[in-house]
N, CA, C and O atoms as a GROMACS GRO file, in nm:
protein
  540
    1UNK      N    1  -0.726   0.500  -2.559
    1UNK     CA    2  -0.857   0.450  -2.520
    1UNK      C    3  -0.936   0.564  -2.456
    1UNK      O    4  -0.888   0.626  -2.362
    2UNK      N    5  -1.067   0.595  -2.509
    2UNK     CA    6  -1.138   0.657  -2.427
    2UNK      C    7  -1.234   0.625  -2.314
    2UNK      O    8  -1.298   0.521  -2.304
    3UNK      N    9  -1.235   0.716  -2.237
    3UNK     CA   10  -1.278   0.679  -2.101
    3UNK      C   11  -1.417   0.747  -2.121
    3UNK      O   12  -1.438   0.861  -2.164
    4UNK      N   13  -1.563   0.597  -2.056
    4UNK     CA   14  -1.648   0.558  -2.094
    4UNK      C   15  -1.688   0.716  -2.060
    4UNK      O   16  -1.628   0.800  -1.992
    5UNK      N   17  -1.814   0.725  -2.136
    5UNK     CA   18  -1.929   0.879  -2.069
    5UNK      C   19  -1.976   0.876  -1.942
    5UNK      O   20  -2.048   0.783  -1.904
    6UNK      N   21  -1.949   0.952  -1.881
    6UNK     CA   22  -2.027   0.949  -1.706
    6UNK      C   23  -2.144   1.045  -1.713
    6UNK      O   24  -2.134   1.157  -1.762
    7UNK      N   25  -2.239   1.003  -1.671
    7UNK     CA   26  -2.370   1.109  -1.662
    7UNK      C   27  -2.415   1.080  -1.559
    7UNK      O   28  -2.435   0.969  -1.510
    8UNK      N   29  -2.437   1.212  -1.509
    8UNK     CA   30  -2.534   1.262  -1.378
    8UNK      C   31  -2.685   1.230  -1.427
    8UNK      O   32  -2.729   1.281  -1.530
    9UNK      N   33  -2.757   1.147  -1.351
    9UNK     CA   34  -2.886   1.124  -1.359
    9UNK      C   35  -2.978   1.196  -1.232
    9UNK      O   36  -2.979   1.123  -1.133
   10UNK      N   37  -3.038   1.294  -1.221
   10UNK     CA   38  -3.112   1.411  -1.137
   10UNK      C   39  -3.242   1.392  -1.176
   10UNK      O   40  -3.299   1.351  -1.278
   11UNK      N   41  -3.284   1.445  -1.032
   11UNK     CA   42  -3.440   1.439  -0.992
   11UNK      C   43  -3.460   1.532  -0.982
   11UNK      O   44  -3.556   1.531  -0.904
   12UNK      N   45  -3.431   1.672  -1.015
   12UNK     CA   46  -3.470   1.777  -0.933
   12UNK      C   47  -3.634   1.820  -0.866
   12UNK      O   48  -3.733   1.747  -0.865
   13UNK      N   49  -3.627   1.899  -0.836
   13UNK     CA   50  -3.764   1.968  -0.720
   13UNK      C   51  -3.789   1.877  -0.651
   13UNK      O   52  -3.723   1.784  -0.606
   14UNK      N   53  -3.957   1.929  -0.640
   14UNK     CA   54  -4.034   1.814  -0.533
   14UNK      C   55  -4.137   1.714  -0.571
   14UNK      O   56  -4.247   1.675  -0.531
   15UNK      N   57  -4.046   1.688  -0.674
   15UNK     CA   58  -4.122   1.525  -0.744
   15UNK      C   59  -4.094   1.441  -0.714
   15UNK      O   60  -3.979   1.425  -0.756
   16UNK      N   61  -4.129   1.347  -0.649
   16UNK     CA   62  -4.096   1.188  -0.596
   16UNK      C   63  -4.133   1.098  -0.633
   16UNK      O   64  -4.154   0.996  -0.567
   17UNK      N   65  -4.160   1.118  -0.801
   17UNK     CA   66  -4.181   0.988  -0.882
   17UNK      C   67  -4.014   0.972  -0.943
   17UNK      O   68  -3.960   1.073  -0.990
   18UNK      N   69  -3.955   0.867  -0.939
   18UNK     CA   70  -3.856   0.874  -0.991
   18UNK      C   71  -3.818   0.722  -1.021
   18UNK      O   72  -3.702   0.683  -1.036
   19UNK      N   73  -3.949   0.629  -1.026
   19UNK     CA   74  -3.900   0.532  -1.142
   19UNK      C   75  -3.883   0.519  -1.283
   19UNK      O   76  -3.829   0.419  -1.331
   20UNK      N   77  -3.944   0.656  -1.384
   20UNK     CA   78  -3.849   0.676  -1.496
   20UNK      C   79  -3.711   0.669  -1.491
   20UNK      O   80  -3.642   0.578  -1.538
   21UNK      N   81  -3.665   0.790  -1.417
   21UNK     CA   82  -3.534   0.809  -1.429
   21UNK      C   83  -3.401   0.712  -1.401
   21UNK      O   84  -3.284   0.710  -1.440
   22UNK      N   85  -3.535   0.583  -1.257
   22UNK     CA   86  -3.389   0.488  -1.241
   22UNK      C   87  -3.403   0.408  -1.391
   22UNK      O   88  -3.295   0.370  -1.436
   23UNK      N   89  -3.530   0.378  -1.477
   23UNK     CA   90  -3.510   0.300  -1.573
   23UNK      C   91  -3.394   0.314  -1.664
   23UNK      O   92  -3.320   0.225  -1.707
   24UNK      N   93  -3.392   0.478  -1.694
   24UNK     CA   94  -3.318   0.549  -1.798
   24UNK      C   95  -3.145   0.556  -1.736
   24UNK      O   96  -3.037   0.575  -1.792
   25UNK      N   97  -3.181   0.536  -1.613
   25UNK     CA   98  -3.043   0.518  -1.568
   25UNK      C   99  -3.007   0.391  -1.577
   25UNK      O  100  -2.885   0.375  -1.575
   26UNK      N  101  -3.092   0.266  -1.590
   26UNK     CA  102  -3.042   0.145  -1.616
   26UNK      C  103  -2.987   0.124  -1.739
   26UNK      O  104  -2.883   0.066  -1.770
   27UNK      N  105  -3.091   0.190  -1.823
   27UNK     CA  106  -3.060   0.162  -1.945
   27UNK      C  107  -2.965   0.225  -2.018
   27UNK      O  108  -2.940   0.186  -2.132
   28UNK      N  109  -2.891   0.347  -1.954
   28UNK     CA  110  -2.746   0.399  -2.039
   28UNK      C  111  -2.651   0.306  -1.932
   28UNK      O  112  -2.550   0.254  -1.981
   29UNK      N  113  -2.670   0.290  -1.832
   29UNK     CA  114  -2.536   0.177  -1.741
   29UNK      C  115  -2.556   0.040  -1.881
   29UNK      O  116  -2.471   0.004  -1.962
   30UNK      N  117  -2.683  -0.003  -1.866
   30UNK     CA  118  -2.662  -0.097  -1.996
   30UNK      C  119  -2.569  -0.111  -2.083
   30UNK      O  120  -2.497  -0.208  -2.109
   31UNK      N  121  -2.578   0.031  -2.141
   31UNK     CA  122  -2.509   0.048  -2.265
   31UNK      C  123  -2.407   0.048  -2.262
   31UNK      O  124  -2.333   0.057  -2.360
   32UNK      N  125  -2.364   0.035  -2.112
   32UNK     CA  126  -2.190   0.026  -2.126
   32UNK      C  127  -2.161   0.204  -2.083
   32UNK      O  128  -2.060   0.256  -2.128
   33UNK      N  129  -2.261   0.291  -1.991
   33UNK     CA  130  -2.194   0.420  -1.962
   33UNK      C  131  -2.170   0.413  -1.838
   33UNK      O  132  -2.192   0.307  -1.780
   34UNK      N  133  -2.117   0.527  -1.769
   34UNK     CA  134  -2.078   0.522  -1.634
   34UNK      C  135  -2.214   0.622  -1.550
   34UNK      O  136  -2.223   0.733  -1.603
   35UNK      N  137  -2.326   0.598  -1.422
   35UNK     CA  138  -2.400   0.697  -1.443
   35UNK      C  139  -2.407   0.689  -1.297
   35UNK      O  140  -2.402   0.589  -1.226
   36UNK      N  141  -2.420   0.814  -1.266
   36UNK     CA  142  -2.414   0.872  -1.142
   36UNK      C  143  -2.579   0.923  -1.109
   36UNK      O  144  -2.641   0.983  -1.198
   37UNK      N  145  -2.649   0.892  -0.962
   37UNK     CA  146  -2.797   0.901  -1.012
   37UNK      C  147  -2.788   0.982  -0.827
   37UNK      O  148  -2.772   0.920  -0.722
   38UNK      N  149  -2.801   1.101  -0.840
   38UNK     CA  150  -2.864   1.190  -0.725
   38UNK      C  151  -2.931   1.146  -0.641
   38UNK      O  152  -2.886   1.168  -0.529
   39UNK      N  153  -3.050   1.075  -0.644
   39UNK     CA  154  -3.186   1.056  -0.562
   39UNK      C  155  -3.265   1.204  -0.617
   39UNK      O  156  -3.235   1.284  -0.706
   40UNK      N  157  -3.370   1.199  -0.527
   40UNK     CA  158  -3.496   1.273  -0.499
   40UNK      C  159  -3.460   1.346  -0.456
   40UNK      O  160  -3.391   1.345  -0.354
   41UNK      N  161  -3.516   1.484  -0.549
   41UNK     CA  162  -3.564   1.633  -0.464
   41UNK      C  163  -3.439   1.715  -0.423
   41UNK      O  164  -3.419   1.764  -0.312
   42UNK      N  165  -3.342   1.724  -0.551
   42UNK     CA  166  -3.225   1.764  -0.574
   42UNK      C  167  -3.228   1.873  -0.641
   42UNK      O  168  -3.269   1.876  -0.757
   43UNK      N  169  -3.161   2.033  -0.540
   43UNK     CA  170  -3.137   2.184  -0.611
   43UNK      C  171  -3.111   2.161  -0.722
   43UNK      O  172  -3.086   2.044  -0.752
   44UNK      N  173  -3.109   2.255  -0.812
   44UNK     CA  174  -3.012   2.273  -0.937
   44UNK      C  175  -2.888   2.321  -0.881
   44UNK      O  176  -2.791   2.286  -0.947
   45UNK      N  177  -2.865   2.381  -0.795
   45UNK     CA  178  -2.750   2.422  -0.705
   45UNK      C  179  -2.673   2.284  -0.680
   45UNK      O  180  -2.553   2.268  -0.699
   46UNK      N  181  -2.776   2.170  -0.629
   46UNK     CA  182  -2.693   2.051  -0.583
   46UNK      C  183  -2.639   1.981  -0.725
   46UNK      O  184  -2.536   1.914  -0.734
   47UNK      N  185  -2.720   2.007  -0.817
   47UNK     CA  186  -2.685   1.887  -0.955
   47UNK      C  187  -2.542   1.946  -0.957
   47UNK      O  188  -2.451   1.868  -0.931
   48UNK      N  189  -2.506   2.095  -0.991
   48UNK     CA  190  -2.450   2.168  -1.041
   48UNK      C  191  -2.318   2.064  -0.977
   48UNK      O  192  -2.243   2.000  -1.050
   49UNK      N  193  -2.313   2.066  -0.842
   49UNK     CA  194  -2.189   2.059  -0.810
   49UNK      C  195  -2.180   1.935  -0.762
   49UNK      O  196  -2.092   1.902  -0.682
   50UNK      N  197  -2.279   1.848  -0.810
   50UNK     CA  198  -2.247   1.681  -0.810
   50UNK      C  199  -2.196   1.676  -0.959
   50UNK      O  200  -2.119   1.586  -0.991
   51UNK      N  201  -2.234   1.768  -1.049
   51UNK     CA  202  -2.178   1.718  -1.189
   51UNK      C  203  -2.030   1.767  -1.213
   51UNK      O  204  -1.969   1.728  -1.312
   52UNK      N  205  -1.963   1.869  -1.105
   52UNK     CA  206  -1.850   1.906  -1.118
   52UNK      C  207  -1.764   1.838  -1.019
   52UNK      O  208  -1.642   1.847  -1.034
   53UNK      N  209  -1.812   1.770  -0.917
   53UNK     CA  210  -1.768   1.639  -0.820
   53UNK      C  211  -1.734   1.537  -0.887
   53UNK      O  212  -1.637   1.467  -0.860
   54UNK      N  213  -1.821   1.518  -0.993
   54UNK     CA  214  -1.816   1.376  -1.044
   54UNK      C  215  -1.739   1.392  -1.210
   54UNK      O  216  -1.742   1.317  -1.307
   55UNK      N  217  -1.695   1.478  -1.197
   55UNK     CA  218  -1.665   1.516  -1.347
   55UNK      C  219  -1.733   1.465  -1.470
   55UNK      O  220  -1.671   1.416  -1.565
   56UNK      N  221  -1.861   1.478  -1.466
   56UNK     CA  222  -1.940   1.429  -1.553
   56UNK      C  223  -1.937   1.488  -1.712
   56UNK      O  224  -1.900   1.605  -1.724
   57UNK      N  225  -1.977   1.406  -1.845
   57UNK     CA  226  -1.985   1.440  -1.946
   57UNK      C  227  -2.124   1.544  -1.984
   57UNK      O  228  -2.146   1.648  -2.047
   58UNK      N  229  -2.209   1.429  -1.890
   58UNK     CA  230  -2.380   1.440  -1.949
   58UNK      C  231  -2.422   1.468  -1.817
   58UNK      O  232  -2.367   1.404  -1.727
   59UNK      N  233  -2.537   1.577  -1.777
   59UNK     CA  234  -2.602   1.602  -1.727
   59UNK      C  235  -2.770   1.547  -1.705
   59UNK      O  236  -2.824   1.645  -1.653
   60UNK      N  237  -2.839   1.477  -1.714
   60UNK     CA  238  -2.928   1.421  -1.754
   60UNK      C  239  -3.082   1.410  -1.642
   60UNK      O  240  -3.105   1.328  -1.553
   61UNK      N  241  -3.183   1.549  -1.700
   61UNK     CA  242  -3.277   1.581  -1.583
   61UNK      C  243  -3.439   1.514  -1.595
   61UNK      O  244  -3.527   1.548  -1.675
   62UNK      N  245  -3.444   1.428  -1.507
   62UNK     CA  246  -3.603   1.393  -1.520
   62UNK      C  247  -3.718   1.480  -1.460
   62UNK      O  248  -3.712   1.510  -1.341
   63UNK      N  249  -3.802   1.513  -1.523
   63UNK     CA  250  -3.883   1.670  -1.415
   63UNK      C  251  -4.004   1.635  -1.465
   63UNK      O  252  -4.044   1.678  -1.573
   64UNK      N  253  -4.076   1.548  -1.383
   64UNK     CA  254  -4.224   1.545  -1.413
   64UNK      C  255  -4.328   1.705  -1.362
   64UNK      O  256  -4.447   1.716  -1.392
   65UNK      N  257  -4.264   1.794  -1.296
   65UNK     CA  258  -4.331   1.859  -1.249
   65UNK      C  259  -4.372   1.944  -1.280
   65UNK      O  260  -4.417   2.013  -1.188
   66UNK      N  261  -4.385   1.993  -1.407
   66UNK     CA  262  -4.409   2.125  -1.469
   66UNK      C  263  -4.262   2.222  -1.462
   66UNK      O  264  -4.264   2.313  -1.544
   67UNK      N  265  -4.163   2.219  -1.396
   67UNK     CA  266  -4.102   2.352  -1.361
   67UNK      C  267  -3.989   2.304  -1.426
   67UNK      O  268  -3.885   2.317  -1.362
   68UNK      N  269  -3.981   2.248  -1.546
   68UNK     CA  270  -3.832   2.260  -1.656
   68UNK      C  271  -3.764   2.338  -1.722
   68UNK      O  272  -3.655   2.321  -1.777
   69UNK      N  273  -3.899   2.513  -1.707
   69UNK     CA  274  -3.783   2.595  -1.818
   69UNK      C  275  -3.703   2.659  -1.681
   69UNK      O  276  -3.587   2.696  -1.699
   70UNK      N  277  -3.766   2.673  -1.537
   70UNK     CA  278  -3.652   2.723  -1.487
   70UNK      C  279  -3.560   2.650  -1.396
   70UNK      O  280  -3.477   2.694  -1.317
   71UNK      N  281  -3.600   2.495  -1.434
   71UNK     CA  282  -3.482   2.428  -1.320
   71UNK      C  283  -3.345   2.427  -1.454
   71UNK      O  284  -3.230   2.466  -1.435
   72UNK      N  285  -3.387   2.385  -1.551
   72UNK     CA  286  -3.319   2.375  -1.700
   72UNK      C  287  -3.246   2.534  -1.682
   72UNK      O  288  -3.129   2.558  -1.708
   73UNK      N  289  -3.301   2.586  -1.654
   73UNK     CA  290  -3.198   2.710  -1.719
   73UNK      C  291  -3.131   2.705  -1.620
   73UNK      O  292  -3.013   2.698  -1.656
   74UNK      N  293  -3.142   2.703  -1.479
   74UNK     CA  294  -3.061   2.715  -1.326
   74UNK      C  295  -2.919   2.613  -1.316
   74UNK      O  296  -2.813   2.634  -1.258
   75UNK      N  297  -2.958   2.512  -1.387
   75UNK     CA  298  -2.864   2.422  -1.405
   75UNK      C  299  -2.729   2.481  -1.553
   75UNK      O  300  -2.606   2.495  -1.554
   76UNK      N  301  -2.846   2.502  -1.664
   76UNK     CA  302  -2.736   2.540  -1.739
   76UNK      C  303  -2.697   2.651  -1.713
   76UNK      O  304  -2.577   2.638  -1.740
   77UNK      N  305  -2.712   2.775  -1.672
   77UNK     CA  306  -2.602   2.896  -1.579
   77UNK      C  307  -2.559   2.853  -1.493
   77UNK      O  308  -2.446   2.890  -1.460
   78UNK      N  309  -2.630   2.753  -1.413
   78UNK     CA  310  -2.486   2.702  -1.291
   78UNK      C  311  -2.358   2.635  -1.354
   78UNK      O  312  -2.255   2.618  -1.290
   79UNK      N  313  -2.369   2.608  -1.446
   79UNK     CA  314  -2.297   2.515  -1.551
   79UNK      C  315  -2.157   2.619  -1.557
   79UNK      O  316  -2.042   2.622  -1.512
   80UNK      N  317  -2.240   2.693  -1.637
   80UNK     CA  318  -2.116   2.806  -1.688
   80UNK      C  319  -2.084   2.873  -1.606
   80UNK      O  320  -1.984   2.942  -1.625
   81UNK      N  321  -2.135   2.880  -1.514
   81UNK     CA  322  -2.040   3.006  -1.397
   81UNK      C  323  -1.931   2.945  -1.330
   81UNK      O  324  -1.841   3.006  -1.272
   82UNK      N  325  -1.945   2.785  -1.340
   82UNK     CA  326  -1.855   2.727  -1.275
   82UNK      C  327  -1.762   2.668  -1.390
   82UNK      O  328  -1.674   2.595  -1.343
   83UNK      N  329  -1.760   2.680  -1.516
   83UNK     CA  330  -1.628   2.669  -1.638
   83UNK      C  331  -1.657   2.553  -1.676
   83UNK      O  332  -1.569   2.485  -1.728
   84UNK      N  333  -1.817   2.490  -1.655
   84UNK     CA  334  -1.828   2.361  -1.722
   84UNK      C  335  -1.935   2.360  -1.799
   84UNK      O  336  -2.016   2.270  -1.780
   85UNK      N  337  -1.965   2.465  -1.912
   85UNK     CA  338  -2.037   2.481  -1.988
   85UNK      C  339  -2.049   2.338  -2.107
   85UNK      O  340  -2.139   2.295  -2.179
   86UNK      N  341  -1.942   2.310  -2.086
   86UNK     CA  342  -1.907   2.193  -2.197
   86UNK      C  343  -2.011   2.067  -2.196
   86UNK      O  344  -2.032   1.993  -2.292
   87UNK      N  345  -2.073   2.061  -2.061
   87UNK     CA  346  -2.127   1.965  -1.994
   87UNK      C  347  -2.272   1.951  -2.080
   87UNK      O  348  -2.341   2.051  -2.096
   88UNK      N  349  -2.312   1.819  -2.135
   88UNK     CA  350  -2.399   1.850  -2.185
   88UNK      C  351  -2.533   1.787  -2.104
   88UNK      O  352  -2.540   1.689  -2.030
   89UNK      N  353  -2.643   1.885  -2.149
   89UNK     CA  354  -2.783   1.878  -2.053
   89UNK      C  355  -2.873   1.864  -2.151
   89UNK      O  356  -2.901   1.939  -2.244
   90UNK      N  357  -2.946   1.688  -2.099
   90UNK     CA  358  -3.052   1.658  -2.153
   90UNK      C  359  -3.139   1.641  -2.071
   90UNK      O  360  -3.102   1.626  -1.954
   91UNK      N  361  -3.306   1.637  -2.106
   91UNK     CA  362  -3.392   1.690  -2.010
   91UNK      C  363  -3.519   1.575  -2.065
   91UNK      O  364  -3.549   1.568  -2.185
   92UNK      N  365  -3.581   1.495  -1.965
   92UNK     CA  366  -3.662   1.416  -2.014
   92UNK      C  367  -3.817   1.430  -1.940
   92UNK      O  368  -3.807   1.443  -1.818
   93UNK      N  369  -3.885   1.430  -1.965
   93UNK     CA  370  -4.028   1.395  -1.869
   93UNK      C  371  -4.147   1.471  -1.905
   93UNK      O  372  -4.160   1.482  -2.027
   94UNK      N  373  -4.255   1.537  -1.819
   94UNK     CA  374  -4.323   1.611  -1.857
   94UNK      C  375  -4.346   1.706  -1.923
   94UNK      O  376  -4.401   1.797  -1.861
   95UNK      N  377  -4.318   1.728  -2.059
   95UNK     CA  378  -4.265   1.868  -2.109
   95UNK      C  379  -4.313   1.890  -2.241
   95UNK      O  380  -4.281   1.819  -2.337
   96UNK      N  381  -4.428   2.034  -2.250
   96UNK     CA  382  -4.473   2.028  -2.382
   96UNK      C  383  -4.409   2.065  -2.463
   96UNK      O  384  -4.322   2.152  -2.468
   97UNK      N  385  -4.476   1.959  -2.574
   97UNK     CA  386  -4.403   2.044  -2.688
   97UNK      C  387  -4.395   2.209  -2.732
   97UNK      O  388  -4.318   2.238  -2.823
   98UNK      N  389  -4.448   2.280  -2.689
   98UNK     CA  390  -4.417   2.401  -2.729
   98UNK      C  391  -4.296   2.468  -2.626
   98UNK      O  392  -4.238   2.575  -2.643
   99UNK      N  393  -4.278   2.381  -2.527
   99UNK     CA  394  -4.178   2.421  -2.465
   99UNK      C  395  -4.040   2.399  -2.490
   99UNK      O  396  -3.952   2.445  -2.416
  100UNK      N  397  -4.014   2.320  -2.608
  100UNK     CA  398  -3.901   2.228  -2.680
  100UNK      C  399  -3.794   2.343  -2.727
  100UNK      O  400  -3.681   2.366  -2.684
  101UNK      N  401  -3.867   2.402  -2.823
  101UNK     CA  402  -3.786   2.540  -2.885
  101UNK      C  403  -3.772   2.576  -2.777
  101UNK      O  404  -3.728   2.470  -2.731
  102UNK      N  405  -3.774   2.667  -2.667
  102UNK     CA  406  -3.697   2.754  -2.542
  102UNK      C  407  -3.645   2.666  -2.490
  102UNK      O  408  -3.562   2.723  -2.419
  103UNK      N  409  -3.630   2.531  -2.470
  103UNK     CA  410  -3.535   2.504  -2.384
  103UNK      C  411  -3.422   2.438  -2.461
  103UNK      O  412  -3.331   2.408  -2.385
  104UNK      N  413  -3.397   2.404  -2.597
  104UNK     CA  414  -3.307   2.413  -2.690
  104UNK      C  415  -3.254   2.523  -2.672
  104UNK      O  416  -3.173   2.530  -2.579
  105UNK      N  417  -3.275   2.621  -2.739
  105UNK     CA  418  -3.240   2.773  -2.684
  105UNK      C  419  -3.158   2.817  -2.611
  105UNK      O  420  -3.062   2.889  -2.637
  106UNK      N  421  -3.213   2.753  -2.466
  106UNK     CA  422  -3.156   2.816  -2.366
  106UNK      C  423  -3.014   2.705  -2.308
  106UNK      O  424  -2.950   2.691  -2.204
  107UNK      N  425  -3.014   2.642  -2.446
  107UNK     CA  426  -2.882   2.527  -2.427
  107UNK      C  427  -2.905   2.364  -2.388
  107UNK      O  428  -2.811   2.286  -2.378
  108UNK      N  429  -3.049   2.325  -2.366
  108UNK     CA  430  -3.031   2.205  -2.365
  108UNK      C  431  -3.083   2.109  -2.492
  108UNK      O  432  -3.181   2.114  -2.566
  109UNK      N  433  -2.960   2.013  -2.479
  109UNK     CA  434  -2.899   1.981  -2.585
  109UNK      C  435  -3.065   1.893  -2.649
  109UNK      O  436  -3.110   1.924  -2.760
  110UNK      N  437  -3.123   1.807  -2.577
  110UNK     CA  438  -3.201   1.686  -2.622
  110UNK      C  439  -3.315   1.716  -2.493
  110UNK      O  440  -3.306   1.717  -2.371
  111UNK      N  441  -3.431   1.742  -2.598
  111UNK     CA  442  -3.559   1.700  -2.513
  111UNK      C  443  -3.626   1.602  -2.556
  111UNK      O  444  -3.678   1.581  -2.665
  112UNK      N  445  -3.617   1.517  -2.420
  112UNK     CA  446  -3.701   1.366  -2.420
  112UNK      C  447  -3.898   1.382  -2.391
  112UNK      O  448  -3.927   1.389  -2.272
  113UNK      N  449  -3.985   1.385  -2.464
  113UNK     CA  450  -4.056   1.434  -2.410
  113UNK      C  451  -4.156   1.254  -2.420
  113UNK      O  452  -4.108   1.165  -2.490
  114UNK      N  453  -4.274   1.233  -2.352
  114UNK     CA  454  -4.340   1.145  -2.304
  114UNK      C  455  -4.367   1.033  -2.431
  114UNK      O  456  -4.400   1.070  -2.544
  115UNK      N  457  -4.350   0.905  -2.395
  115UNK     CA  458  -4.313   0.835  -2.541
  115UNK      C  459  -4.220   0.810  -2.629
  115UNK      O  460  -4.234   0.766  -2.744
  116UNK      N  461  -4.094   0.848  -2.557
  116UNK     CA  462  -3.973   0.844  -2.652
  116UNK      C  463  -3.931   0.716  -2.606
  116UNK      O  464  -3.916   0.672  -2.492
  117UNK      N  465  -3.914   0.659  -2.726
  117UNK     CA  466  -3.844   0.478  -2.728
  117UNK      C  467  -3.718   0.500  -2.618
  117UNK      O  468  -3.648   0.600  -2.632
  118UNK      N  469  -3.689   0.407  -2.508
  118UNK     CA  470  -3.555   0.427  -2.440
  118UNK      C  471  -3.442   0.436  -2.506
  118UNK      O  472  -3.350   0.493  -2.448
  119UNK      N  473  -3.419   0.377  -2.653
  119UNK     CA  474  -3.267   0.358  -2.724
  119UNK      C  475  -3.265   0.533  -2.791
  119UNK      O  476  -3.174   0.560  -2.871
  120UNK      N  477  -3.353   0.627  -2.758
  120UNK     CA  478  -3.369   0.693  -2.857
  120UNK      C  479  -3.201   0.807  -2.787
  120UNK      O  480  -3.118   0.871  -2.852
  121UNK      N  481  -3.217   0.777  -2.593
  121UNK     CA  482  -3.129   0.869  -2.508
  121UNK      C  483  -2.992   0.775  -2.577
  121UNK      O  484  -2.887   0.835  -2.599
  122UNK      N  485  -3.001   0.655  -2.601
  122UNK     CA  486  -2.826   0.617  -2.640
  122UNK      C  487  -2.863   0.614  -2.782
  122UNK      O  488  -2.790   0.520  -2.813
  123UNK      N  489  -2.905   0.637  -2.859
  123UNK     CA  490  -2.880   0.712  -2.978
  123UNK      C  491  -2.805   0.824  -3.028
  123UNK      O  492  -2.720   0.844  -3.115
  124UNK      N  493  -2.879   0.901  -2.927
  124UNK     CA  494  -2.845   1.047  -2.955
  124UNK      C  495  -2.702   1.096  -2.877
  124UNK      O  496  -2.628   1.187  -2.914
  125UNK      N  497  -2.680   0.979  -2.722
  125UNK     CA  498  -2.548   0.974  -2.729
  125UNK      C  499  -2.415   0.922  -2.776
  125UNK      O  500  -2.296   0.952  -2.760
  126UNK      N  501  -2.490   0.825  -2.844
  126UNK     CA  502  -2.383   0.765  -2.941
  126UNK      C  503  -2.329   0.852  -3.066
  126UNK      O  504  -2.220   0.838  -3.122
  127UNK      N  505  -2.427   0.945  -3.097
  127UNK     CA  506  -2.379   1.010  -3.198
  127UNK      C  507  -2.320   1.160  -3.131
  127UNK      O  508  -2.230   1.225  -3.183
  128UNK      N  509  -2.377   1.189  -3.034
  128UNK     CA  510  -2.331   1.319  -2.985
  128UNK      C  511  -2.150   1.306  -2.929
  128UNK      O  512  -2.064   1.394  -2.917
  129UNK      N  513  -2.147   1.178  -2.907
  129UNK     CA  514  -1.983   1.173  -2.843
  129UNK      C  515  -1.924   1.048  -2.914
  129UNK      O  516  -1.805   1.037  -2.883
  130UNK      N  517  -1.966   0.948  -3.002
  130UNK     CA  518  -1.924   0.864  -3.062
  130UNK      C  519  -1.957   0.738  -3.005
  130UNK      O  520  -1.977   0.744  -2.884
  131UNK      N  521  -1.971   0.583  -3.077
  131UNK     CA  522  -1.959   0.497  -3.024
  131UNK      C  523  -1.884   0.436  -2.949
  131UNK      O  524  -1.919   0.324  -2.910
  132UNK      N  525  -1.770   0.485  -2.913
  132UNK     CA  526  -1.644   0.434  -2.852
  132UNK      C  527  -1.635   0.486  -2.706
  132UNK      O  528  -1.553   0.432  -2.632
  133UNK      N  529  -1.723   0.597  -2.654
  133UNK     CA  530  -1.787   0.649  -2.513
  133UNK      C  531  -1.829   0.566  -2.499
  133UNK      O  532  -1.762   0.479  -2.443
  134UNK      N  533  -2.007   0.525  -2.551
  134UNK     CA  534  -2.102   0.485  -2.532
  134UNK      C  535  -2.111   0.312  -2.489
  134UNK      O  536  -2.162   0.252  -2.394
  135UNK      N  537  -2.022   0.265  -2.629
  135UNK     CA  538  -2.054   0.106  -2.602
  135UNK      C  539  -1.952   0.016  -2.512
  135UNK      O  540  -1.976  -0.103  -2.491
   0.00000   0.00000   0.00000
């Protein structure tokens, strides 16, 4: 039997809108995942080592604030310096599209950008780790 997906759900900076992120956190607990949700105004330093506390699968960042290519990258090098590169980082919120290509790039896996249907985040984890995580 596999043991369900756990994802870190993060707020990082100093954005204190964060009723997207509890939605998106309702809605993968929905689905039957396990999700771990930071609060507000969380380092990439702090995600880093709540996602290696919590032994998480999925990393999962809401950032209305403009500053995603470098909280995104801070998180994914904090990732790997600490041997949990494996961890995968999806990134949802304010974020243009031309910013999509570099932050693929720079390793994150799925950008959610404004308007994405909610089933679209358990979609893409259903197929990224199988239905048998997810449901």
């Amino acid at each position: 039997m596999h043991r369900k997906l756990r994802i870190l759900m993060a707020k990082p900076g100093l954005d204190g809108h964060d009723r997207g992120a509890k939605v998106i956190a309702r809605t993968f607990r929905d689905a039957g995942m396990e999700v771990i949700y930071t609060g507000l105004h969380q380092s990439p330093e702090q995600i880093v080592t709540a996602a290696l506390q919590e032994d998480v699968d999925v990393v999962a960042l809401s950032i209305l604030s403009g500053a995603h290519m470098s909280i995104c990258r801070k998180v994914i090098n904090g990732l790997a310096q600490s041997d949990a590169g494996d961890v995968v980082v999806i990134v949802g919120g304010t974020i243009l599209d031309q910013d999509v290509p570099a932050l693929q790039q720079m390793g994150v896996a799925r950008v959610f950008v404004p308007g994405t249907p909610l089933e679209a985040g358990i979609d893409f984890l259903r197929e990224k780790f199988g239905p048998e995580r997810v449901d």
